[in-house]
C-alpha positions in Angstrom: 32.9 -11.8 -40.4 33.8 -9.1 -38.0 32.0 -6.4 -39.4 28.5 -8.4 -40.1 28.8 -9.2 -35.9 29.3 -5.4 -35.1 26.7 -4.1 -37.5 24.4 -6.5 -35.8 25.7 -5.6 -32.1 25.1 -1.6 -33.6 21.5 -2.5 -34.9 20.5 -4.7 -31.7 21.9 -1.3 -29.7 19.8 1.2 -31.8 16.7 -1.1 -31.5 17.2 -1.2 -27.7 17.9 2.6 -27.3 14.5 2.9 -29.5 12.0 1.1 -27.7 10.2 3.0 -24.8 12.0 2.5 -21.4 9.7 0.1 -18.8 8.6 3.2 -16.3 7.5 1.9 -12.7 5.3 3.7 -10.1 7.9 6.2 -8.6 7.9 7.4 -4.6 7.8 11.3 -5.1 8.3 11.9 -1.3 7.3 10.6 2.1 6.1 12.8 4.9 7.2 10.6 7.7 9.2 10.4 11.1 9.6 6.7 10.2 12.1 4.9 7.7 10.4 4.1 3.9 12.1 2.1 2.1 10.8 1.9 -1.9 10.7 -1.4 -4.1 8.2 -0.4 -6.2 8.8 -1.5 -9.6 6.7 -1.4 -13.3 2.8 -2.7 -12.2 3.7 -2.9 -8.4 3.7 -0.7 -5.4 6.1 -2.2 -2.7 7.5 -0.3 0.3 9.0 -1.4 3.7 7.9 0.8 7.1 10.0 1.0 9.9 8.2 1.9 13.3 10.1 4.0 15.3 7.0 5.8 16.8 3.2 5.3 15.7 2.8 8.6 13.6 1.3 9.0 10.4 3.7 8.5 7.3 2.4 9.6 4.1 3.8 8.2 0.6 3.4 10.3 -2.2 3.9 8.8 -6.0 3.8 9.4 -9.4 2.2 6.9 -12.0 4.3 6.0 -15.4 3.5 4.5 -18.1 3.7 1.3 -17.7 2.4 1.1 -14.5 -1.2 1.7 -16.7 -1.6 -1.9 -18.1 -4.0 -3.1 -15.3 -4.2 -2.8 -11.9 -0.8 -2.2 -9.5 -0.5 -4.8 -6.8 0.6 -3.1 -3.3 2.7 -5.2 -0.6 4.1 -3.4 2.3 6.5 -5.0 5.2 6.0 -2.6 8.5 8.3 -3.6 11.3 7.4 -2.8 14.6 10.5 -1.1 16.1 8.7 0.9 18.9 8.7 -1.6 21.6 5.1 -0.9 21.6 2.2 -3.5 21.7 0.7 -2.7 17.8 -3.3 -3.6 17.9 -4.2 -1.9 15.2 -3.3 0.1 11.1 -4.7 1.8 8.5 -4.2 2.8 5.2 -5.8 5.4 3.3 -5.6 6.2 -0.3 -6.3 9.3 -2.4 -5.9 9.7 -6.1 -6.1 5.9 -6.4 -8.2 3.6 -5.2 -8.5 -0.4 -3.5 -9.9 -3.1 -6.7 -9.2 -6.1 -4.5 -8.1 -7.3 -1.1 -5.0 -9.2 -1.1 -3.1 -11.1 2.3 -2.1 -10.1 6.1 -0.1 -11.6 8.0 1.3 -10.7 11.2 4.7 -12.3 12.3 4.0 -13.1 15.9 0.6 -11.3 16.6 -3.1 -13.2 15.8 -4.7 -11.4 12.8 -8.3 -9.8 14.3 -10.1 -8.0 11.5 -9.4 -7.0 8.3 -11.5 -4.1 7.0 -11.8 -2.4 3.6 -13.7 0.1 1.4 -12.6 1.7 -1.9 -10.2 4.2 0.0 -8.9 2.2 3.2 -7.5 -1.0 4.9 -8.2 -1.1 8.6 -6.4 -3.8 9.8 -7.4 -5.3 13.9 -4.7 -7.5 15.3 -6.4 -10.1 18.2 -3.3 -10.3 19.7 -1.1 -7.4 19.6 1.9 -7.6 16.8 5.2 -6.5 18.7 7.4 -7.4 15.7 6.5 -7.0 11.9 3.5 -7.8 9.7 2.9 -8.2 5.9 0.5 -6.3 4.3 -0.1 -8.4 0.6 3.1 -10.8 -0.2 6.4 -9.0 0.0 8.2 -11.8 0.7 6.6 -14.2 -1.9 5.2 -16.3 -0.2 3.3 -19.4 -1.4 -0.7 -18.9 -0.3 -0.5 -14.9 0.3 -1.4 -12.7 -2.3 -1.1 -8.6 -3.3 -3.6 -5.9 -2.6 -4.7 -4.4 -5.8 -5.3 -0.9 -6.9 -7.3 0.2 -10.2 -5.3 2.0 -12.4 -9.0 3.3 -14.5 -8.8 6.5 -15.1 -5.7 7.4 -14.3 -2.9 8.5 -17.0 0.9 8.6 -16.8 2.0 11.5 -14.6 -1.0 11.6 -12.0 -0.5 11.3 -8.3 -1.7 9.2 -5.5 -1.0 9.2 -2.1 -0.8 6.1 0.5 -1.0 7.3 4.6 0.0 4.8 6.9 -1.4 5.6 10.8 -1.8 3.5 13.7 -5.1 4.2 15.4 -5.0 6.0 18.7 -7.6 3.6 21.1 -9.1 6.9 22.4 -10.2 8.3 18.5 -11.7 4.3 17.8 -13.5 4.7 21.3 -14.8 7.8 19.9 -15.5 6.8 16.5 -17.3 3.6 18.0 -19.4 6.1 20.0 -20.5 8.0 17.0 -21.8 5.3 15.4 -23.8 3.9 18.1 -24.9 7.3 18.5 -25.8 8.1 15.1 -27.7 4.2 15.0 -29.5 5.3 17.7 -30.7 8.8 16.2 -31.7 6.6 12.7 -33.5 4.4 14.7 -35.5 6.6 16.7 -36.4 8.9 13.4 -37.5 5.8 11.7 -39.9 4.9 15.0 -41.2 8.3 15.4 
């Protein structure tokens, strides 16, 4: 009776060490002055940010296999640790892009704006956040949902890259100028 148990142990071990391991989304490298800390797991890109300053952190990772079923969900937890008002983020993708908005919610702040395009999340806080916000649902949380990203035409052993940044007021003021401008300039061509 002992024997049929072990060869059945041996055979459910053999079966186990032939089926293809479940390969998640794997953080390459982070170019960052700020703590990353990496969930991600197979289908989902997850990732805490810890604030120290408001410079740029860039994520780099490496799709696998299974992360190639349908599209990854994204949820990131940034914590504010820089005793700094936070009005505003951004992320910006390359080598993957945004197939659907998901949830944010700031912990203590009023939630502005929430802007997106295939390559970015522009998040505007009305009130400033001082402590953390969610970006998607890290926490699980009944009524908030993940940010996706489309996996289409992307194979196992590509690259993407996910900045982080915190807009400095002076480069919106700026960017807000340009646009007005460059309204302007389309307005008057289409006049004269």
């Amino acid at each position: 009776m002992q024997a049929k148990y072990a060869f059945i142990l041996a055979a459910a071990l053999a079966l186990c060490s032939l089926a293809p391991a479940s390969q998640a989304v794997v953080l390459t490298g982070s170019a960052s002055a700020n703590a990353v800390t990496d969930y991600s797991t197979v289908g989902q890109v997850a990732f805490d940010l810890d604030l120290d300053d408001f410079s740029p952190a860039r994520l780099d990772f490496l799709v696998e296999a299974g992360d190639l079923l349908g599209p990854l969900s994204l949820n990131a937890l940034v914590r504010n640790l820089s005793g700094s008002a936070l009005s505003s983020f951004s992320f910006r993708l390359e080598g993957i892009r945004f197939a659907g908005a998901g949830s944010v919610t700031p912990t203590f702040g009023t939630l502005g704006q929430v802007g997106y395009g295939s390559d970015y999340a522009s998040i505007r806080f009305a009130t400033p956040e001082w402590s953390e916000f969610h970006f998607g649902n890290p926490l699980a949380v009944d009524g908030a949902s993940d940010w996706l990203l489309s996996t289409a035409g992307l194979h196992a052993g590509d690259r993407f890259s996910i900045t982080t940044a915190v807009p400095e007021p002076s480069s919106a003021a700026l960017m807000l100028a340009g646009l007005c401008m460059s309204g302007l300039l389309a307005a008057r061509r289409r006049r004269g």
